[in-house]
KOLZA-340345 format. One record per residue (C-alpha): x, z, y. Coordinates in Angstrom, 3 decimals. Layout:
<atoms>
ATOM / X / Z / Y
...
</atoms>
This chain:
<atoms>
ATOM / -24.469 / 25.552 / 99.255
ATOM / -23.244 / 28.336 / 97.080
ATOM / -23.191 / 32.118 / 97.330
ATOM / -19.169 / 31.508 / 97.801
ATOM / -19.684 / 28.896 / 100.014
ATOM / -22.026 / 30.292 / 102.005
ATOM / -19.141 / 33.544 / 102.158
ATOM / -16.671 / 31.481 / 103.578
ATOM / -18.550 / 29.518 / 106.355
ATOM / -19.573 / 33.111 / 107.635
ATOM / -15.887 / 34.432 / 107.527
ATOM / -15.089 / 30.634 / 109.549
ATOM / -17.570 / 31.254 / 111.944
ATOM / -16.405 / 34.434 / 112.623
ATOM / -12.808 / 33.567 / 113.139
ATOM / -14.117 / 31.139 / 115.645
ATOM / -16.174 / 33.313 / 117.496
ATOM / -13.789 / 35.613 / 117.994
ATOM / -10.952 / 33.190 / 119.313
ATOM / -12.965 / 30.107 / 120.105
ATOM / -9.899 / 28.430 / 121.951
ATOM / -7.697 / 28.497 / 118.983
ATOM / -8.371 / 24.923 / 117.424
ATOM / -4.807 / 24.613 / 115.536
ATOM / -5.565 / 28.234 / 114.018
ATOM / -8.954 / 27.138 / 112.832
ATOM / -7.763 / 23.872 / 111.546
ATOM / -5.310 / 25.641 / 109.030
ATOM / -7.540 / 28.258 / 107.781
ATOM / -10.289 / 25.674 / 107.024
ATOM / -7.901 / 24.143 / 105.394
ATOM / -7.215 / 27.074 / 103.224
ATOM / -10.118 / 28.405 / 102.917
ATOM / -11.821 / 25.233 / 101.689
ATOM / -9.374 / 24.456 / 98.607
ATOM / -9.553 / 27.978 / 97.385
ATOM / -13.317 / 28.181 / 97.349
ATOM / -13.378 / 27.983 / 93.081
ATOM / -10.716 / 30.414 / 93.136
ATOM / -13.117 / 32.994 / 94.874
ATOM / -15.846 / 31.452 / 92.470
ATOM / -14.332 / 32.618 / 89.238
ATOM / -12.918 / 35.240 / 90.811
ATOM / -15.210 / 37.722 / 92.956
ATOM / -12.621 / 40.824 / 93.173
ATOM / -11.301 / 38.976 / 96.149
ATOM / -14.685 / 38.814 / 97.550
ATOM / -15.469 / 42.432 / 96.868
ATOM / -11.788 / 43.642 / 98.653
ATOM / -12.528 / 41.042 / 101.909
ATOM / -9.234 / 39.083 / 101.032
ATOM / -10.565 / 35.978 / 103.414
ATOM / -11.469 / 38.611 / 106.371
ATOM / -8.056 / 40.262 / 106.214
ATOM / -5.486 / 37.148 / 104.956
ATOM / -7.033 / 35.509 / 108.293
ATOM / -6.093 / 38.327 / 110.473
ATOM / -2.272 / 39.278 / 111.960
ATOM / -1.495 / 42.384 / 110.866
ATOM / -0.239 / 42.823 / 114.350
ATOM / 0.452 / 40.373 / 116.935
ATOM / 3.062 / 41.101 / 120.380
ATOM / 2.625 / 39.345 / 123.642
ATOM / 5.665 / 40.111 / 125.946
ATOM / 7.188 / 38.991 / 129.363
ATOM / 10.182 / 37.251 / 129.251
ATOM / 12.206 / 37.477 / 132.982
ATOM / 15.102 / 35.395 / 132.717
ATOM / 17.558 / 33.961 / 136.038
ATOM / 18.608 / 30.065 / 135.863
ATOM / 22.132 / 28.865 / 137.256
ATOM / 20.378 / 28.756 / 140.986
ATOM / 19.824 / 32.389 / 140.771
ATOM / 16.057 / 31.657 / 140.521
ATOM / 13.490 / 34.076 / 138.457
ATOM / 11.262 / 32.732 / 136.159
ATOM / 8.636 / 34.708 / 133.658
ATOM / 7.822 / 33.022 / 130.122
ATOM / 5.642 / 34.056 / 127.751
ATOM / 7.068 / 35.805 / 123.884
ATOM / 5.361 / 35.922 / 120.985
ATOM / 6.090 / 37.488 / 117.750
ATOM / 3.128 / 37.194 / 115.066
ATOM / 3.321 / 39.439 / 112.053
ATOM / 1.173 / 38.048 / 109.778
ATOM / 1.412 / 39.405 / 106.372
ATOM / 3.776 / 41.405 / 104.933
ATOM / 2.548 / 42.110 / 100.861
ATOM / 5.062 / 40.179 / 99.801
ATOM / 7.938 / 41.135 / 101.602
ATOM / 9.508 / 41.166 / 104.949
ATOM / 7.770 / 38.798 / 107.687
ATOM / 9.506 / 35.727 / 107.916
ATOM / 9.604 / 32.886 / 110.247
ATOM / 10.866 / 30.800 / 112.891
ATOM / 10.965 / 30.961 / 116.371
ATOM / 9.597 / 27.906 / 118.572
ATOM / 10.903 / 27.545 / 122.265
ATOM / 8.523 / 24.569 / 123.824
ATOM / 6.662 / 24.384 / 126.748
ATOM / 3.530 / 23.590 / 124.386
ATOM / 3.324 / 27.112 / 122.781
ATOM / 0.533 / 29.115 / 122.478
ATOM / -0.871 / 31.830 / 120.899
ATOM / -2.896 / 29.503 / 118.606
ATOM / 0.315 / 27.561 / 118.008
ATOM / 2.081 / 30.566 / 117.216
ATOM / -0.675 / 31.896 / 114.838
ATOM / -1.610 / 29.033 / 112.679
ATOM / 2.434 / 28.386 / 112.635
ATOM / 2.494 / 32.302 / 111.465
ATOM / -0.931 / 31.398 / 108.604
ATOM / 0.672 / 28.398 / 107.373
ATOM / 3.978 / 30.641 / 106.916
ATOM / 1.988 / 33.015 / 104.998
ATOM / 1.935 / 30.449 / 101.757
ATOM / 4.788 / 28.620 / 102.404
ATOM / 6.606 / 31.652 / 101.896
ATOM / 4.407 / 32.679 / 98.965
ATOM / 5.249 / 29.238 / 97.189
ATOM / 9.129 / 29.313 / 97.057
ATOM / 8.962 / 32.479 / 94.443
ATOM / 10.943 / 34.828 / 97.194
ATOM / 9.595 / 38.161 / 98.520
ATOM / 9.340 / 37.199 / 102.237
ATOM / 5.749 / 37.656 / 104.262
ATOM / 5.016 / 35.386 / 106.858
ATOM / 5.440 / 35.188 / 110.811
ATOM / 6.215 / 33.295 / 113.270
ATOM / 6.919 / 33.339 / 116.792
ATOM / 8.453 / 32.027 / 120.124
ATOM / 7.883 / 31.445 / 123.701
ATOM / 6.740 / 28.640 / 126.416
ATOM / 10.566 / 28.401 / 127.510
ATOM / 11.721 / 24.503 / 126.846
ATOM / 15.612 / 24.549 / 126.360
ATOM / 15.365 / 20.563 / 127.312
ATOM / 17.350 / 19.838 / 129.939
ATOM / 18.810 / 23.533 / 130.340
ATOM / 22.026 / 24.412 / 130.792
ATOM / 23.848 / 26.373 / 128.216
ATOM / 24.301 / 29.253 / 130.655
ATOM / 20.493 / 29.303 / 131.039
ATOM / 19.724 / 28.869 / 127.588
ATOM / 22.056 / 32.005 / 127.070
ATOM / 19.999 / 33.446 / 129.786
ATOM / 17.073 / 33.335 / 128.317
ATOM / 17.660 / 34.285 / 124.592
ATOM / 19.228 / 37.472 / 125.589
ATOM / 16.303 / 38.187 / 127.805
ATOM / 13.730 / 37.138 / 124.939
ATOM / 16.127 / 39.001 / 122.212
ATOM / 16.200 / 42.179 / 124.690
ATOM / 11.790 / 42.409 / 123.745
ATOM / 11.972 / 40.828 / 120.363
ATOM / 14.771 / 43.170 / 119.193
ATOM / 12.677 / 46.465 / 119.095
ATOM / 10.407 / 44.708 / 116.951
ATOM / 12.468 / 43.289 / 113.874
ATOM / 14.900 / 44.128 / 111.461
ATOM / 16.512 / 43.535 / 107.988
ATOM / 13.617 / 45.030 / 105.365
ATOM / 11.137 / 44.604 / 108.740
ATOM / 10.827 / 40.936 / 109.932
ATOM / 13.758 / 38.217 / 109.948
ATOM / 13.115 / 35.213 / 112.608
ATOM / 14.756 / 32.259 / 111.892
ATOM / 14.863 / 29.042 / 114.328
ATOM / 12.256 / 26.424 / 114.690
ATOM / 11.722 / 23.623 / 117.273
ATOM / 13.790 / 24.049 / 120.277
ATOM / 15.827 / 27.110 / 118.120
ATOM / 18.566 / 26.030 / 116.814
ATOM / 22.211 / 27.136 / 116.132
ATOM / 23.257 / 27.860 / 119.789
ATOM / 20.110 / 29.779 / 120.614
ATOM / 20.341 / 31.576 / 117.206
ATOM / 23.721 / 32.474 / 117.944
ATOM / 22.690 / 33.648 / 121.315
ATOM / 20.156 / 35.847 / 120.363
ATOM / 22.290 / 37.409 / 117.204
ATOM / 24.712 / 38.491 / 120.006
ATOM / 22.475 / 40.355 / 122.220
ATOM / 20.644 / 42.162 / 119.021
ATOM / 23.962 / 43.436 / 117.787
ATOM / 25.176 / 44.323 / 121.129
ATOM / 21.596 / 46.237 / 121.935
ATOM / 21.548 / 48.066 / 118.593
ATOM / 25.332 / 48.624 / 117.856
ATOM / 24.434 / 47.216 / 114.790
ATOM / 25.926 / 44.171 / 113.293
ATOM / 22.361 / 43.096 / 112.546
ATOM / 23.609 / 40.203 / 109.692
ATOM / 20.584 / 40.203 / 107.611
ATOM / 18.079 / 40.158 / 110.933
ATOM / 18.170 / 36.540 / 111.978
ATOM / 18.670 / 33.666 / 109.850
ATOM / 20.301 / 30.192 / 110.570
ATOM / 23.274 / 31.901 / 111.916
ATOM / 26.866 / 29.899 / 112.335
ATOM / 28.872 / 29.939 / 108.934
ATOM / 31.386 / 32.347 / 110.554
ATOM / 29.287 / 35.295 / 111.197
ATOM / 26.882 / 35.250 / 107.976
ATOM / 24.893 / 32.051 / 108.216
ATOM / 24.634 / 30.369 / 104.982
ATOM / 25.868 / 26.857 / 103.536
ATOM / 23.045 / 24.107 / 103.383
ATOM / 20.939 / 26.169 / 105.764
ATOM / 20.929 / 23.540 / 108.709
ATOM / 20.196 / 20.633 / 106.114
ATOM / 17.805 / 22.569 / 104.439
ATOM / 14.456 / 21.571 / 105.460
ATOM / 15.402 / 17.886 / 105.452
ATOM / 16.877 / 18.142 / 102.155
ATOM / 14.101 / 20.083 / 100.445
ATOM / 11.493 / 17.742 / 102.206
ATOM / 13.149 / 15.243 / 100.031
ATOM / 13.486 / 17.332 / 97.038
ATOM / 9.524 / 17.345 / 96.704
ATOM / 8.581 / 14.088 / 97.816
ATOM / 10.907 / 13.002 / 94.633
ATOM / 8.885 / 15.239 / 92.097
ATOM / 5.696 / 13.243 / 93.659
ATOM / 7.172 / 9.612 / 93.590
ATOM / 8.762 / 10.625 / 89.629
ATOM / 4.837 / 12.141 / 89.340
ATOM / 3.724 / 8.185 / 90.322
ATOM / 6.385 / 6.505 / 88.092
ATOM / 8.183 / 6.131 / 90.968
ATOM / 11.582 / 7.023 / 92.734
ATOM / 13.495 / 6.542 / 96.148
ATOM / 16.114 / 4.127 / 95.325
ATOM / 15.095 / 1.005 / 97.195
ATOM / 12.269 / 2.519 / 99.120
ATOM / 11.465 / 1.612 / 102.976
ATOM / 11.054 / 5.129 / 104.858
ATOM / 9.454 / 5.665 / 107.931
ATOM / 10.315 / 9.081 / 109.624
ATOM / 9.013 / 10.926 / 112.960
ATOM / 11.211 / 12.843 / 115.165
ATOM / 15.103 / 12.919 / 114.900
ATOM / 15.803 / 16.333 / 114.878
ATOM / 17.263 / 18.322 / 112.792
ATOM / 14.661 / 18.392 / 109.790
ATOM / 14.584 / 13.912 / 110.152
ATOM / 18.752 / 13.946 / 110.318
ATOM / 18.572 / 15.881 / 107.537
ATOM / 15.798 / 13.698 / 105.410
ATOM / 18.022 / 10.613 / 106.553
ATOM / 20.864 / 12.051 / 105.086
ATOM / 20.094 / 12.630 / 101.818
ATOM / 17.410 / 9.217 / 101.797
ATOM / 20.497 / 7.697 / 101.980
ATOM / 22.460 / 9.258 / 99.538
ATOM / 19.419 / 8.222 / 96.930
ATOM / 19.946 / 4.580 / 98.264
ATOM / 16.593 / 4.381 / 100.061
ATOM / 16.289 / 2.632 / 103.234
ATOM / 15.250 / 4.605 / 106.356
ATOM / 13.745 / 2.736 / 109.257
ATOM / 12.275 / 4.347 / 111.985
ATOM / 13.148 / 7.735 / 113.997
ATOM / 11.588 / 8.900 / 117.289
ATOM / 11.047 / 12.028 / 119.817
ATOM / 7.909 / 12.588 / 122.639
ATOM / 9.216 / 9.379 / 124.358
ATOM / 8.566 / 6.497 / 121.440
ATOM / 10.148 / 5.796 / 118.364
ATOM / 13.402 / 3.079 / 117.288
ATOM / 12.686 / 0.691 / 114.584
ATOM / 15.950 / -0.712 / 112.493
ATOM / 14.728 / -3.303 / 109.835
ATOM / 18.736 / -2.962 / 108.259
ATOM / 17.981 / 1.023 / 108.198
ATOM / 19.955 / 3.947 / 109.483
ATOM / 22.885 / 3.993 / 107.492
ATOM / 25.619 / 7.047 / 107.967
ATOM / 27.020 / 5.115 / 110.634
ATOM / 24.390 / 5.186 / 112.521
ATOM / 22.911 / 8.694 / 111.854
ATOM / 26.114 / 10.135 / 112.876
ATOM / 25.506 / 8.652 / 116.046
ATOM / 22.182 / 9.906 / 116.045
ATOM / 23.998 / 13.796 / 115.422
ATOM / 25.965 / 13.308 / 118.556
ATOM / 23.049 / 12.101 / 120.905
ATOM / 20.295 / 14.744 / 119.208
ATOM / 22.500 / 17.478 / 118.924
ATOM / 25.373 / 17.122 / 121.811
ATOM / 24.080 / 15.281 / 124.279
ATOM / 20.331 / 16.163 / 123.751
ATOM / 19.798 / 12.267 / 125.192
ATOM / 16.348 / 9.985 / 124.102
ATOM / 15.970 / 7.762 / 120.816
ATOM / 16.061 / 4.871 / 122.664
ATOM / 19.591 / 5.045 / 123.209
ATOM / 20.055 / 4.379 / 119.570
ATOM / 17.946 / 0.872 / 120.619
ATOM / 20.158 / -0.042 / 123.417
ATOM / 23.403 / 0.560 / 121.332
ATOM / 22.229 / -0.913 / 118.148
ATOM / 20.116 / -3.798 / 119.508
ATOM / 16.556 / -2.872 / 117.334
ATOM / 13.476 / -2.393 / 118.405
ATOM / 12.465 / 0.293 / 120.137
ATOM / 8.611 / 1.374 / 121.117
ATOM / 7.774 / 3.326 / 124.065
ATOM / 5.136 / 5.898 / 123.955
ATOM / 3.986 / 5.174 / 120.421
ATOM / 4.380 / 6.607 / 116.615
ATOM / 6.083 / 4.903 / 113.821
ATOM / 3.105 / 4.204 / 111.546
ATOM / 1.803 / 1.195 / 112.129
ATOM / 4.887 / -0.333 / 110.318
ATOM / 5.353 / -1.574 / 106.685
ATOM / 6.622 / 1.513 / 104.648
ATOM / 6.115 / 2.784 / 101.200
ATOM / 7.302 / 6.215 / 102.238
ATOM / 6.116 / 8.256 / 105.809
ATOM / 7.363 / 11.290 / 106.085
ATOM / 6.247 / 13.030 / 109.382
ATOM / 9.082 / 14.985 / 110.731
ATOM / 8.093 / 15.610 / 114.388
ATOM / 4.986 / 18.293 / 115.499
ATOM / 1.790 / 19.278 / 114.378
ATOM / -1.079 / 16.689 / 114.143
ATOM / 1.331 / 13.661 / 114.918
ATOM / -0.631 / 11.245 / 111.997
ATOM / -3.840 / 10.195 / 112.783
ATOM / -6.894 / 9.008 / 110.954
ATOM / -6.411 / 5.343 / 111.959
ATOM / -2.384 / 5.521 / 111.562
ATOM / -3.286 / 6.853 / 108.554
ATOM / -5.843 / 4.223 / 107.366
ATOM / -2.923 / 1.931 / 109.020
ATOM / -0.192 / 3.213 / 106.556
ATOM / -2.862 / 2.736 / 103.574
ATOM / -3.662 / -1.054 / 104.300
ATOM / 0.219 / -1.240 / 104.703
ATOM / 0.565 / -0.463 / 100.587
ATOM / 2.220 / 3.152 / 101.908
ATOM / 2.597 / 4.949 / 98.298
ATOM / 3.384 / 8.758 / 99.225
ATOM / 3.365 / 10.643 / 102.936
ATOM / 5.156 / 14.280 / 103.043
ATOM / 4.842 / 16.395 / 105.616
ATOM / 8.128 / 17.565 / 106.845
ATOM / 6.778 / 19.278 / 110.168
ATOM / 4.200 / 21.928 / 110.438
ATOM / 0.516 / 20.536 / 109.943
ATOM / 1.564 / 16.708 / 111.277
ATOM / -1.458 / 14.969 / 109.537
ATOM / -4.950 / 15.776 / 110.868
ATOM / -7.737 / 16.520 / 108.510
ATOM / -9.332 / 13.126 / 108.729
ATOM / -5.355 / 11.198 / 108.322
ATOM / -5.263 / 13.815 / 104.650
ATOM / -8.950 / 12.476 / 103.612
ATOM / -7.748 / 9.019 / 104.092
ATOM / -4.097 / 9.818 / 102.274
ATOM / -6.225 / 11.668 / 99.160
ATOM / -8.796 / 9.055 / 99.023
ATOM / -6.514 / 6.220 / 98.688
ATOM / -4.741 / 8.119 / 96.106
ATOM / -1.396 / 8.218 / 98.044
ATOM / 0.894 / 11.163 / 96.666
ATOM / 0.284 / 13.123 / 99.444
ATOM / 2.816 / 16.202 / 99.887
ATOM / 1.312 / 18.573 / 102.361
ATOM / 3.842 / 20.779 / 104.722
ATOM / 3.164 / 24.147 / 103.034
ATOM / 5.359 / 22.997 / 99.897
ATOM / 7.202 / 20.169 / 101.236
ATOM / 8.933 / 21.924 / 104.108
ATOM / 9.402 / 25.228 / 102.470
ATOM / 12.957 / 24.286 / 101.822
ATOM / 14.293 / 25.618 / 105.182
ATOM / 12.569 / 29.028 / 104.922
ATOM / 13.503 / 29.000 / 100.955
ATOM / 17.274 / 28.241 / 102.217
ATOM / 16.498 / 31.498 / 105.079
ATOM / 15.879 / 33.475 / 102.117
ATOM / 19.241 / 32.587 / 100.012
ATOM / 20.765 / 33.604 / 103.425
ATOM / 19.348 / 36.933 / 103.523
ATOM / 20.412 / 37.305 / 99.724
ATOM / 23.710 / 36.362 / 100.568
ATOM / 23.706 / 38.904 / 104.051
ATOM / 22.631 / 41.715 / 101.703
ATOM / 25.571 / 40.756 / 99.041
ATOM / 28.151 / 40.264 / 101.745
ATOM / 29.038 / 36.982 / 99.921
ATOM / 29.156 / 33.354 / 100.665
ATOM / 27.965 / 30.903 / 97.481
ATOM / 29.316 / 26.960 / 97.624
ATOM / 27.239 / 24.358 / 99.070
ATOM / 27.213 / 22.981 / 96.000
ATOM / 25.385 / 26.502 / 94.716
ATOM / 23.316 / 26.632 / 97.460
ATOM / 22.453 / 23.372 / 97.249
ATOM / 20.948 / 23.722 / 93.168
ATOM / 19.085 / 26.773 / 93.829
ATOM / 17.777 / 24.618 / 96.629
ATOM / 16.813 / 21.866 / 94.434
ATOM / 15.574 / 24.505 / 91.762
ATOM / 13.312 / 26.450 / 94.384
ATOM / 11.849 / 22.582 / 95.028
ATOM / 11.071 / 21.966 / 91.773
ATOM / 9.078 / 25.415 / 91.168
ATOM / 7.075 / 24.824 / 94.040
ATOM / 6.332 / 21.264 / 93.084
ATOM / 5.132 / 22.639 / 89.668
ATOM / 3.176 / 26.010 / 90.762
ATOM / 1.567 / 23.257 / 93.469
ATOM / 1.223 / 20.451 / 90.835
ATOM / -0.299 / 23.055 / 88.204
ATOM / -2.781 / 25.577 / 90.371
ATOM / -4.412 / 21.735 / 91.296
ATOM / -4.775 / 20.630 / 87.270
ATOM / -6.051 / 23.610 / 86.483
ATOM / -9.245 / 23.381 / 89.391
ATOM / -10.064 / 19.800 / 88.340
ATOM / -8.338 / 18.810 / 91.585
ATOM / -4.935 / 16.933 / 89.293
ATOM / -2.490 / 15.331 / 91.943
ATOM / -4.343 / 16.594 / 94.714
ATOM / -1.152 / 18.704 / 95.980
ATOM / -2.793 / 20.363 / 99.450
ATOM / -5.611 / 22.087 / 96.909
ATOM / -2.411 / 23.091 / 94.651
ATOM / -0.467 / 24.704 / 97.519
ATOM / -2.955 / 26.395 / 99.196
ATOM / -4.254 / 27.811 / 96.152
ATOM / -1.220 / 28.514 / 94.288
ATOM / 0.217 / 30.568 / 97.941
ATOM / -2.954 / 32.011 / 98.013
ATOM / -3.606 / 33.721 / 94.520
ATOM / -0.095 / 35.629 / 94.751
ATOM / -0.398 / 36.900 / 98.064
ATOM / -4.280 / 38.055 / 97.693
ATOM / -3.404 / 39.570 / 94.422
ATOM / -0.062 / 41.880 / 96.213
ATOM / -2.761 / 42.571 / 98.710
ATOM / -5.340 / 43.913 / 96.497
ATOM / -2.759 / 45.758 / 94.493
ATOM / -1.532 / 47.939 / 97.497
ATOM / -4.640 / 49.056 / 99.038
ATOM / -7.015 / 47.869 / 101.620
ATOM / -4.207 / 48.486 / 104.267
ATOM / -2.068 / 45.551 / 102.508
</atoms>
């Protein structure tokens, strides 16, 4: 082991010492701090100015009660999070997640990941993330209301345009976003455009933001098949989840004449040999998005399979691209997608593919697209919002849409070309980590040890 190596295992074993509980936080900065490893090497300075010690750390982090009354007239406390992360770059920026399953570990390694993500689409934003144990499933709108002005009434003391920007995540969408920019702008008299992005078109939201992710998730997995000699037309895809980043990637699969074939949510997952044409996906809108109903009442309307309490991958795809939660893709669904002839896997959620599933990926020499650079098209699309906020002008979709597809394309080279140059070629999670990681620890050094 080297003198660098030996470095970073002590700053790992630190980090879990000091929050043992917090697997999904360790499991991204391993992840991080293993690819960058010959950066440090030919580079000490970051060494000597403890760049792993403090990019590791929240610059702050805000735990706060969040008392909210249902329809019954019943109290209930949740748990709020906001985790500032880094901020050398720019502003904090990040979503908010509203699921039962959040955590403070959820909320940090959501806030890490963020950190390079943001760092890879060229913009000055920093990185955070937040959001609370409320679950909107199943919730009235009036409670739903409830709750985001009672969550909004904490958060809002702690954000602002040039300060931190939340956007939506799982379980944050337009209505809750909506909800929340209401109470901020009637707690600070202040119209508060630039503060929260994903707003509705009609009060400063931004054109393409909603199919951002989906569409960006696209964008790169593109540069990796053209990278392979290959493209989308006539391509099987399997996708997980069916929210809005999956509607999205179906959308535009579609519009490159690939075939989409599998959606799910926590239930099971729908499997349509003919794929999900418009048709169908519009159907899909109206039970995801109005009716908040299951997947498998696509199945019982469309007459297809449909697979209770399982994941997608043990079918016949050349594309996967993992769309639901974190760590969703397994080592043996991943060796399962392999034997399958699967020929490139992009990570549309947040950290879907456990470390042994990426081994197996990398090994196989599947153009892997890891979640750092593949989803960054939703928080690259926040960022044309808040350009837009501080203009007070709208651009086209069409506009939005290019510098979209032209934020996509940078990432996929800076990613593509950090990789070549460490002897790691096509290996695209070593590219993104170390290509987010140089510019941020680099803005950090320059502004001081407080940075």
């Amino acid at each position: 082991m080297s003198n660098t190596e030996e470095y970073v295992a002590s700053v790992l074993k630190t980090i879990k010492r000091r929050d043992p509980n917090q697997s999904e936080f360790h499991q991204a900065v391993e992840e991080v701090f293993e690819s960058v490893v010959p950066v440090l090497e030919e580079n000490p300075t970051y060494e000597e100015h403890a760049i792993l010690e403090r990019i590791s750390e929240p610059e702050r982090i805000i735990q706060f009660r969040v008392p909210w009354y249902d329809d019954a007239g019943k109290l209930h406390v949740q748990r709020g999070w906001r985790v500032q992360f880094n901020s050398a770059i720019g502003p904090y920026k990040g979503g908010l997640r509203f699921h039962r399953t959040v955590t403070e570990s959820i909320i940090k390694f959501l806030g890490f990941e963020q950190v390079f993500k943001n760092s890879l689409t060229g913009l000055p934003m920093g990185g955070g993330k937040g959001g609370s144990d409320f679950d909107p499933k199943g919730k009235s709108n009036a409670d739903v209301m409830r709750f985001c002005q009672a969550f909004m009434s904490e958060l809002g003391r702690h954000i602002g345009q040039f300060t931190d920007v939340p956007a939506g995540d799982i379980g944050v969408g337009g209505r809750e976003i909506g909800f929340m920019v209401g109470q901020y702008r009637r707690m600070t008299n202040f119209h508060g455009t630039g503060v929260l992005t994903g707003k509705g078109i009609g009060f400063g939201g931004s054109l393409v933001r909603p199919e951002a992710t989906g569409y960006g998730t696209v964008y790169f997995m593109q540069a990796v098949l053209k990278a392979k000699g290959e493209r989308f037309k006539n391509k099987t895809v399997a996708i997980s989840g069916s929210g809005n980043v999956a509607q999205f990637a179906v959308q535009k699969l579609n519009q490159l004449r690939a075939k989409v074939v599998t959606l799910s949510d926590s239930s099971g997952y729908i499997y349509d040999s003919e794929g999900i044409d418009n048709e169908k996906l519009d159907f899909v809108f109206h039970l995801k998005n109005n009716r908040r109903g299951r997947i498998k009442e696509y199945a019982d309307k469309y007459g297809v399979e449909y697979h209770a309490s399982s994941r997608p991958w043990e079918k016949k795809v050349d594309v996967a691209l993992p769309c639901a939660t974190q760590n969703e893709l397994n080592g043996s669904e991943a060796q399962m997608l392999v034997d399958n002839g699967v020929i490139a896997v992009g990570e549309g959620a947040n950290m879907p593919s456990t470390p042994d599933a990426i081994d197996i990926f990398l090994k196989a020499g599947v153009g892997f697209g890891p979640a750092k650079a593949v989803n960054a098209g939703g928080v690259a699309t926040s960022g044309l919002e808040m350009s837009q906020n501080s203009l007070r002008y709208s651009w086209s979709f069409a506009e939005t849409d290019q510098r979209l597809k032209d934020i996509m394309s940078n990432v996929f080279s800076a990613v593509a070309d950090a990789a070549k140059k460490y002897g790691k070629e096509g290996n695209y999670v070593v590219g993104a980590n170390i290509a987010g990681f140089i510019k941020v620890a680099d803005a950090m050094i320059a502004q001081g040890q407080y940075a």
